[in-house]
C-alpha angles and dihedrals in degrees: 000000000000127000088233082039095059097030088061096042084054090050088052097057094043084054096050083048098066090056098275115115119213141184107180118020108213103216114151132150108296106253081216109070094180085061101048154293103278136011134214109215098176100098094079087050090045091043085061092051101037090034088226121130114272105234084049090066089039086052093060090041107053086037093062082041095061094058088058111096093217089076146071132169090024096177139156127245128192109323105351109323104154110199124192140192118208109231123242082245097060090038089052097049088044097054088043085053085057099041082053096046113002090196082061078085102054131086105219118213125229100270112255136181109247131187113186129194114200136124098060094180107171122242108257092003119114112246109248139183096276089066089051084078092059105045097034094055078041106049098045089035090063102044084047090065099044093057097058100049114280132126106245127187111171129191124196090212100209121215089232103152123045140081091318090072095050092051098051094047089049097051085046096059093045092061095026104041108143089058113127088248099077094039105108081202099061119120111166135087111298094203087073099056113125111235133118134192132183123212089242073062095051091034086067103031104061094058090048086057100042091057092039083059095044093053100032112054082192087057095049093047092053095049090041083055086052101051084054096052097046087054092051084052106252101195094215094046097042086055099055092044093049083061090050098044085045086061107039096044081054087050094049105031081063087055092054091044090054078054092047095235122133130166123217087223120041094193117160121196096262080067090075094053099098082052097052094078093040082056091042096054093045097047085047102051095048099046103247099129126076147196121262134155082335083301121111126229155164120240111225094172110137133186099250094059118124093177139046113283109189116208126256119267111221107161118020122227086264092056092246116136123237137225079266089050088060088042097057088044089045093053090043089053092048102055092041092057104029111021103212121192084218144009129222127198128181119196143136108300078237089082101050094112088048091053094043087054093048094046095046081045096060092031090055092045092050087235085130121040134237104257092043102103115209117209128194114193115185119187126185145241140294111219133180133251087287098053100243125120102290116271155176110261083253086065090250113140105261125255116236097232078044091061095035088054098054084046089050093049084048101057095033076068088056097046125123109235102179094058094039124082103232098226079061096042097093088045090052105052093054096047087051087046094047085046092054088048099046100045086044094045086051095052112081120062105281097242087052131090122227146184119246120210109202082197101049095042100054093055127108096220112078135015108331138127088250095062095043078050091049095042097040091041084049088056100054088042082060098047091040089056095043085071097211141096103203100105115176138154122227113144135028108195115179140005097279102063080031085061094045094056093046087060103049090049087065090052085097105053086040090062092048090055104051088046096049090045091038092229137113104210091092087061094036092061099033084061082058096046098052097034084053094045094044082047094060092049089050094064102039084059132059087207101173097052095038114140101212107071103195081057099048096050082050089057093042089049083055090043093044082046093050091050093043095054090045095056090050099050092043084045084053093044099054087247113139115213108224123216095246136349 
């Protein structure tokens, strides 16, 4: 448990103790600094219950409150505010708490089983910036919730069926057509055809293809005629699209690795098809699905609903099956094998009324269970300066390894070539560009769109992923110098390592809450908070020639926090340290 966890669980029982019973202590940071650290808001809420005046039950409070040696300054403000400031005392023995087990300072969750879905990349598809949003919440999400304490499988969930399929075959064959593929004749093993392709190749032809459909309805119906008969399992053209997908997931599976992002599952829809008649026949036999313009479907109307609600279409009038028809199956095939206590998607807001169709589906049908809790979590756009979605100078959506590159040729201007070895310049450089587009991308509220700067977020002045890297970096360079391990505080002299120790007492609470929100804007801004805060204590002290030794190993054990705590947020946020920059 945390050192302000169980601090507030102790003020609470010293309250109840006095005679006033209480379930849920309100102590939060004072939104007065000059009148102390922390506030306790709960004597106008007990004045109500015990009909006393409310600056009577403050006054016993806070009375009880300035015999603790943990604080200093206990006063009353208005009606029954009751501010605190925690003594230098009760600040020294926490951080040595820390220094001692730095998991002292963590709240662990209940463990639960989580399966979560992010990632989507399509199959043959370059990965671009609208997929960065995905696998970057995810990713940190994941790790977020691993580290205190749950149970994650994730799954990418490729788009790896559809259209798309249909539109790359076809454009192959129009450019290949004498491959053995597309010869009727053909009776040998297709797994021995000659034939490569590199993903530079499937990055172009896709949208070939795409604009050849639009403007040819010959073209459309052909590739519409593939995709069926790759669902219905055409041998010829499964093969050929289990080469391409070989060589796209490769491909793909490199661009998560540059954003540090990897899945334990790497799943793709055509993975639920021996499910979908397993779900067919279950929703047929119990009578969830419904006529309706020759389609099938499942009502999810309910009561409550002040707007419209449409029904899920399941099979279409053709007897073909849908993307919700796969997500059913896929869902179906999840709790069956892995039996999570929740499940966890992360997609575009856009497709909020998709995902509320998909989660009342499963919980109508009884597919999913009633103690399975299903969890949609949008997230918005990045956009460029102009504050349109982010893309190439042509006006083509941007590829992700073409943004990392521009980042990459940015920062490699900044580099300091002096400090870094030149065999781990170019390294360097990218580690320093991913971290500028992962922390930027983190910054805003998850749900919210916002506008990237290649230029400002690759500076090392704000708040950007280059200045945590230099100051983090900075911090390891001074301990590394001060040449001992025996970090203790023992002394906090002025308002600036005061100030230090304030802010790593809240990591805790920061992490809760991102993981309660689902968002990592809280800890994005909480790293800048305490980096700037530790920076600024850093300038106001000389530390390594400090005098006073008991002062100088105090400052060393902050510094040595500080680091440590660094290092921990940029781990959860998918950001890598380099060894110099």
């Amino acid at each position: 448990m945390s050192i302000i966890k169980e601090l507030k669980n102790e003020l609470k029982e010293l309250i109840t103790n006095i005679g006033y019973d209480i379930e849920e202590l309100t102590f939060v940071e004072s939104s007065r600094k000059d009148l102390g650290d922390y506030q306790i808001n709960d004597a106008m809420r007990l004045a109500s219950v015990y009909h006393e005046n409310p600056r009577d039950i403050a006054t016993k409070i806070a009375d009880i409150l300035k015999k603790d040696s943990r604080f200093t300054n206990v006063n009353i403000a208005g009606p029954g505010f009751i501010n605190l400031t925690l003594s230098s005392y009760f600040l020294q023995t926490s951080l040595n708490k820390i220094l001692d087990d730095f998991t002292t300072n963590i709240d662990q969750v209940e463990p639960k089983k989580i399966m979560m879905d992010y990632g989507g990349a399509n199959i043959a598809k370059t990965l671009h910036v609208g997929h960065l949003r995905s696998a970057n919440i995810g990713e940190a999400i994941k790790r977020l919730a691993k580290y205190l304490g749950h149970e994650v499988i994730s799954d990418v969930h490729f788009g790896d069926i559809g259209r798309q399929s249909g539109m790359v075959i076809s454009e192959i064959k129009r450019r290949y057509p004498t491959l053995d593929y597309f010869n009727q004749d053909f009776n040998g093993n297709y797994d021995e055809i000659d034939f490569t392709i590199t993903p530079d190749e499937l990055g172009e032809i896709y949208p070939t293809a795409n604009i050849a459909a639009k403007n040819d309805e010959a073209r459309m119906q052909e590739v519409t005629e593939i995709t069926a008969e790759l669902e219905k399992g055409n041998k010829s053209y499964t093969a050929l699209w289990n080469k391409i997908k070989e060589v796209s997931i490769e491909d793909i599976k490199a661009v998560y690795q540059d954003i540090n992002t990897t899945f334990d599952l790497y799943e793709g829809e055509s993975t639920c098809y021996p499910y979908i008649p397993k779900v067919i026949d279950y929703l047929e036999k119990n009578h969830y699905l419904k006529e309706s313009e020759d389609a099938k479907v499942i009502d999810i109307k309910e009561e409550t609903d002040n707007s419209p609600m449409p029904p899920l279409v399941v099979i279409k009038s053709n007897g073909a099956t849908l993307y919700a028809t796969r997500e059913l199956a896929t869902m179906y095939s999840r709790i069956e094998r892995f039996n999570p206590d929740e499940i966890w998607y992360f997609a575009d807001s856009r497709q909020s009324l998709y995902f509320e169709q998909v989660f009342r589906a499963v919980k109508k049908t009884k597919i999913a269970s009633d103690h399975l809790k299903l969890g949609f979590y949008g997230f918005g756009t990045m956009n460029g300066t102009d504050g349109k979605p982010f893309k190439t100078r042509d006006g083509n959506v941007m590829s992700l390894k073409e943004l990392i590159q521009i980042l990459t040729e940015e920062t490699t201007k900044r580099l300091n070539k002096e400090r870094v070895d030149q065999d781990k310049q170019e390294e360097t450089a990218k580690k320093i560009a991913i971290s500028a587009l992962k922390y930027a991308d983190l910054i805003p509220y998850r749900e919210t769109d916002y506008v990237f700067d290649p230029q400002k977020f690759v500076s090392l002045d704000g708040k950007t992923g280059p200045y945590l890297l230099y100051s983090t970096i900075r911090m390891k360079s001074l301990l590394y110098k001060a040449e001992r391990k025996d970090y203790a505080v023992t002394k906090l002299m002025n308002k600036s390592d005061r100030t230090v120790a304030l802010e790593l007492l809240k990591f805790p609470q920061i992490l809760t809450k991102c993981l309660e929100e689902k968002s990592l804007n809280e800890l994005t801004d909480y790293i800048y908070k305490l980096t700037s805060s530790y920076n600024t204590f850093y300038n106001e002290n000389r530390i390594l020639t400090e005098e006073n030794n008991s002062l100088k190993i105090s400052w060393l054990a902050l510094t040595f926090l500080v680091y440590t705590t660094n290092k921990k947020i940029l781990e959860i946020l998918g950001i890598s340290l380099p060894e110099k920059m």
